[in-house]
C-alpha positions in Angstrom: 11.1 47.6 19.8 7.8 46.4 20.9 6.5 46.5 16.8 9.6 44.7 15.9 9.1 41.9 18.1 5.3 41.4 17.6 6.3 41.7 13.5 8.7 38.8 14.1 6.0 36.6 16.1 4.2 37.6 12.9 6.9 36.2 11.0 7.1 32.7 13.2 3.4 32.0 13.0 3.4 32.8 9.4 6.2 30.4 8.6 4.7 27.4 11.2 1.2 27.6 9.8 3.2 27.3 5.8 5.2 24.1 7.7 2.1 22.4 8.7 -0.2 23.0 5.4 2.9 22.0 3.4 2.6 19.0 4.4 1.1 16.9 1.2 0.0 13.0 0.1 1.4 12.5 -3.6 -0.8 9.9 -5.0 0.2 7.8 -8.2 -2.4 6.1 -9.5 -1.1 4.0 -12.4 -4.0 1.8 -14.1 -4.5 0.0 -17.4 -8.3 1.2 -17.3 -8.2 0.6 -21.9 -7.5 -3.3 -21.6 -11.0 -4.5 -22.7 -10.4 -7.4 -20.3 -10.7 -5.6 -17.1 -10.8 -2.2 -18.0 -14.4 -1.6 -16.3 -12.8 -3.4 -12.6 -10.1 -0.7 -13.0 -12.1 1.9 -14.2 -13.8 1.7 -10.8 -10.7 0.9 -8.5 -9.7 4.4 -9.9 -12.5 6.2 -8.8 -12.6 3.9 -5.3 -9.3 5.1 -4.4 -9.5 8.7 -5.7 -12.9 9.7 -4.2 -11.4 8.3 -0.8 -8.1 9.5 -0.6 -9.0 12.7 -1.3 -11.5 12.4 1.5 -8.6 11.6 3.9 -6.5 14.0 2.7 -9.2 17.1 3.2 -9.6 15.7 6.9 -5.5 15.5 7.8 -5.3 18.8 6.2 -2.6 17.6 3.7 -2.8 19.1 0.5 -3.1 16.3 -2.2 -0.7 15.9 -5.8 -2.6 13.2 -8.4 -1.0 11.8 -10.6 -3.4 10.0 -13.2 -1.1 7.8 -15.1 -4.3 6.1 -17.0 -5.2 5.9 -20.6 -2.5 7.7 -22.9 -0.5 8.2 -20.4 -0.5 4.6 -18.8 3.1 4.4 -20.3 7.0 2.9 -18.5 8.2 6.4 -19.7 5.6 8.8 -18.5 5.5 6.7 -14.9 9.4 6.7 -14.8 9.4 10.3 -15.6 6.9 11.0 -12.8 8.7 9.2 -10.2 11.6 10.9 -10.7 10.4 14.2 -10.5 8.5 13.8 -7.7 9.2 16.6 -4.8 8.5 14.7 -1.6 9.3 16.7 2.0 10.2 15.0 5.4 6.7 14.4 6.5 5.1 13.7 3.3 3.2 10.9 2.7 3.6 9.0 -0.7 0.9 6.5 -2.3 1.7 4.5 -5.5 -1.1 2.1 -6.1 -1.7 -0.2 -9.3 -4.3 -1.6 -11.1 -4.0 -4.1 -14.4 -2.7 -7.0 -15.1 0.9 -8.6 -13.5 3.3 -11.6 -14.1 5.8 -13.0 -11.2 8.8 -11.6 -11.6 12.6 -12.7 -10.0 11.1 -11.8 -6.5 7.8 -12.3 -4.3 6.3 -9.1 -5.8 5.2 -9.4 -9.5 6.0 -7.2 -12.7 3.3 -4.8 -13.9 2.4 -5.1 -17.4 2.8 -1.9 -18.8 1.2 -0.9 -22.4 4.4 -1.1 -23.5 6.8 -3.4 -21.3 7.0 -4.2 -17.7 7.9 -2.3 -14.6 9.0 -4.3 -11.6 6.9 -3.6 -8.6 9.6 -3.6 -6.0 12.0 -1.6 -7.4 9.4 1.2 -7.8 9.0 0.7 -3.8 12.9 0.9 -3.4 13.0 4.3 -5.8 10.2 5.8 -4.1 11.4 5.0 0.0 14.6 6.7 -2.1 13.1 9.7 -1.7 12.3 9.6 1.9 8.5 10.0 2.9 7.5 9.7 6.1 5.3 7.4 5.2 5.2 5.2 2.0 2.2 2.6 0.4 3.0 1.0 -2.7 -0.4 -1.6 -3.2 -0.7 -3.7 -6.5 -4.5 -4.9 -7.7 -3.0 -7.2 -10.0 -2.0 -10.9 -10.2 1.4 -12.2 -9.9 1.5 -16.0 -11.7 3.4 -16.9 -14.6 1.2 -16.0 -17.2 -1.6 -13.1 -17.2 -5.1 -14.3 -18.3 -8.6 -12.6 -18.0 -8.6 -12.2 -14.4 -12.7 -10.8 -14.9 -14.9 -13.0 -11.8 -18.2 -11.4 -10.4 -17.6 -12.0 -7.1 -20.3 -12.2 -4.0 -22.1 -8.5 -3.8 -19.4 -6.5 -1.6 -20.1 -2.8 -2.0 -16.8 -0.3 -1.3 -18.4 2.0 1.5 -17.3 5.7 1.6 -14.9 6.9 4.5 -16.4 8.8 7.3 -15.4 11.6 7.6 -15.3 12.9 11.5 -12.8 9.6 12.3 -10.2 12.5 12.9 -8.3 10.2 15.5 -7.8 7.2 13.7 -6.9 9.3 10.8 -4.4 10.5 12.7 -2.8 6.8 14.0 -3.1 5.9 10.3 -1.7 8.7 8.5 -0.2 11.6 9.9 1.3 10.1 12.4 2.7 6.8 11.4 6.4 6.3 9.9 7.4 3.5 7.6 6.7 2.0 4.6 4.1 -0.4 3.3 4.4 -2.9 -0.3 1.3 -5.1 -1.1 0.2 -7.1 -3.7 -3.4 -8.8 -4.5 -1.7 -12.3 -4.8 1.6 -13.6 -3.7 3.6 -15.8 -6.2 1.9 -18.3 -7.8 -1.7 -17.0 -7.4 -4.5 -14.6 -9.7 -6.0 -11.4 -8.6 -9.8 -10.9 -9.2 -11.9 -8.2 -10.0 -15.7 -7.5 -11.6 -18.1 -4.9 -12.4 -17.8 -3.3 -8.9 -13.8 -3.1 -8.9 -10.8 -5.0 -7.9 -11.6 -8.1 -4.9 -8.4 -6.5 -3.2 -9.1 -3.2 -3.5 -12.7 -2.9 -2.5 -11.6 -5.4 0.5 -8.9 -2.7 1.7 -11.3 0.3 1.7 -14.3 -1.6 3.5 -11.5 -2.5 6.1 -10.2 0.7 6.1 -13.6 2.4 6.8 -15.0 -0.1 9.4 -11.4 0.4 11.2 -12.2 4.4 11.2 -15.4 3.7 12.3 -14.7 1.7 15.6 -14.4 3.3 18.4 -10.9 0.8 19.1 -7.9 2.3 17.4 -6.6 0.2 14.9 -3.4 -0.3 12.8 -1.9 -1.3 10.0 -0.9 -4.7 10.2 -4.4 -5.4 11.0 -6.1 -3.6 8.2 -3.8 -5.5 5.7 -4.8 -9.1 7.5 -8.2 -8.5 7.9 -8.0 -7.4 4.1 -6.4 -10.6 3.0 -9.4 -12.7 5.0 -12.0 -10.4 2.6 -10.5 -11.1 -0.6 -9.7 -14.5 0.5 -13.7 -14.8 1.1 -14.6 -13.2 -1.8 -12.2 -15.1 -4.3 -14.0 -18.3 -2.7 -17.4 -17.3 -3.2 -17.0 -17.3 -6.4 -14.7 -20.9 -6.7 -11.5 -19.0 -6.8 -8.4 -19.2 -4.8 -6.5 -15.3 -4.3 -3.8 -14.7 -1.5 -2.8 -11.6 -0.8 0.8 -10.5 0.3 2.3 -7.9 2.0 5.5 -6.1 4.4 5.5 -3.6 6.5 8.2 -1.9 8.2 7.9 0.4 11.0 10.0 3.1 12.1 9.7 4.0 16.0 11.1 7.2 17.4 14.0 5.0 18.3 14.5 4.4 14.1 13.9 0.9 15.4 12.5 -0.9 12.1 9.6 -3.5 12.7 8.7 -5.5 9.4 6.4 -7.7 9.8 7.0 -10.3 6.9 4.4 -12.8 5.4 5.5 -16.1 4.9 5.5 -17.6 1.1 5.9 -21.2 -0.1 8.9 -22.4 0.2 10.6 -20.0 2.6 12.5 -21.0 5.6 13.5 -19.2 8.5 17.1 -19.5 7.5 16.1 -17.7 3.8 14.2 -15.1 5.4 17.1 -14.2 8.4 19.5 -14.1 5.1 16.9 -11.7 3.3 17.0 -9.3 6.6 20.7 -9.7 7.6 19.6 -11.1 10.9 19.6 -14.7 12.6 17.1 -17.3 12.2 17.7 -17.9 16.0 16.4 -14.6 16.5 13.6 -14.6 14.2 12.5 -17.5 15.8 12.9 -15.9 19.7 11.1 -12.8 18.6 8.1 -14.9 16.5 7.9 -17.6 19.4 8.8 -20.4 17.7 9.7 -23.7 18.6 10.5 -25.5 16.2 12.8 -23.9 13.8 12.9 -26.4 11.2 8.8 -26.1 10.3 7.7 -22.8 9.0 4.0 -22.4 8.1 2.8 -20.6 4.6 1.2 -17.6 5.6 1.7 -16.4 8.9 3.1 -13.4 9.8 7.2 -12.8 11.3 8.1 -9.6 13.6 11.5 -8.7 12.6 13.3 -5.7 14.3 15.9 -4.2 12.8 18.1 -1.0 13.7 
């Protein structure tokens, strides 16, 4: 009796030491690194982003899945085909990031100009949060105006810095333990993305913020990463005579499954549009963002909407 028992405490541990290795970060990395106008940028956001996930992903102890969708197969067919077979478990973590060139679309987030057509950024978010993650990123380096031009600018000397690697308990805030989903994008509507010799302005911003934040000693989150990004690549774009604005959302899911998105405000948006766009009331938008005066509505600022 005593043998059985220890062979089924065997069996537990076996099976909870398989739950917590199982646990995986799918990365997509989808990046027109043959267009011979900013090939070399994207050539090196690939490399940024694939050196340093797979940095976090050895520390979290989440086995990593790439997915190079570059070169031959930078194609709408092989990407489609990839999102739709992806296996994603409960507490999975799932990051689609683009790099190449983008036009705006019928929403605030651009269409990605695929060798062969266009994908529509959001939708790929929607298909993806389909598939429930525990946590979701979907980041486009690309710009999102009304027609695509060499987007090739040396900006001021910013150097991506590598992730250090004993920040175990920011890792944790960051990535194992946070539930939601986030969707940026280099530029908002209306605006160009940047990149040079050293990579994308957006994406080099984002990992420099992303390390300095592992390296404090002050836990940090998400919606301050993705601001304090913005302010970089805003910086950097103007260094160089340029004008880029980064956009993002991200929701948050509390144990509660109370949603918090925290929505950045675009030209032309009012609080009436953006209640409409979250099925809530501007009344409350307003109560919950402390604002007085409901009919003026700044370009750029952040909103806290909750949602259940």
């Amino acid at each position: 009796m005593q043998i059985f028992r220890l062979s089924l405490l065997v069996v537990f541990f076996s099976f909870l030491s398989f739950e917590i290795k199982s646990q995986s970060i799918h990365l997509l990395l989808v990046c027109d690194t043959d267009d011979y106008t900013i090939g070399k940028g994207v050539s090196k956001n690939v490399s940024i982003v694939a050196s340093d996930i797979s940095k976090i992903a050895k520390k979290i102890n989440f086995k990593l899945f790439e997915h190079n969708l570059i070169g031959n197969n930078f194609t709408i067919s092989k990407i489609n085909k990839i999102i739709s077979n992806l296996k994603v478990q409960a507490n999975d973590i799932v990051l689609f990031y683009y790099s190449g060139h983008g036009i705006n679309g019928q929403s605030n987030w651009p269409l990605l100009l695929i060798s062969n057509g266009s994908l529509d950024l959001e939708k790929i978010h929607k298909k993806l949060k389909s598939k429930n993650p525990r946590f979701l990123m979907t980041f486009a380096d690309c710009c999102n105006y009304s027609n695509t031009y060499n987007s090739n600018s040396k900006g001021k000397n910013i150097n991506s810095e590598k992730i250090k690697t004993n920040a175990t308990k920011s890792l944790n805030l960051l990535f194992s333990d946070f539930r939601g989903d986030i969707i940026a994008c280099g530029s908002k509507t209306g605006f160009s993305s940047y990149n040079d010799f050293i990579g994308g302005f957006y994406t080099v911003s984002f990992f420099i913020v992303l390390n300095r934040a592992l390296k404090s000693k002050i836990n940090s989150d998400w919606q301050t990463i993705f601001e304090t990004t913005s302010d970089f690549t805003k910086q950097n774009a103007q260094s160089v005579g340029k004008i880029q604005e980064p956009f993002f959302e991200i929701n948050t899911l509390n144990l509660t499954n109370e949603q918090i998105i925290y929505h950045s405000v675009v030209e032309k948006e009012t609080l009436s549009s953006i209640g409409r766009l979250y099925k809530v009331s501007y009344k409350q938008i307003a109560k919950w963002n402390n604002i007085k005066d409901v009919n003026y509505l700044k370009q750029g600022i952040i909103l806290k909407i909750y949602k259940h």
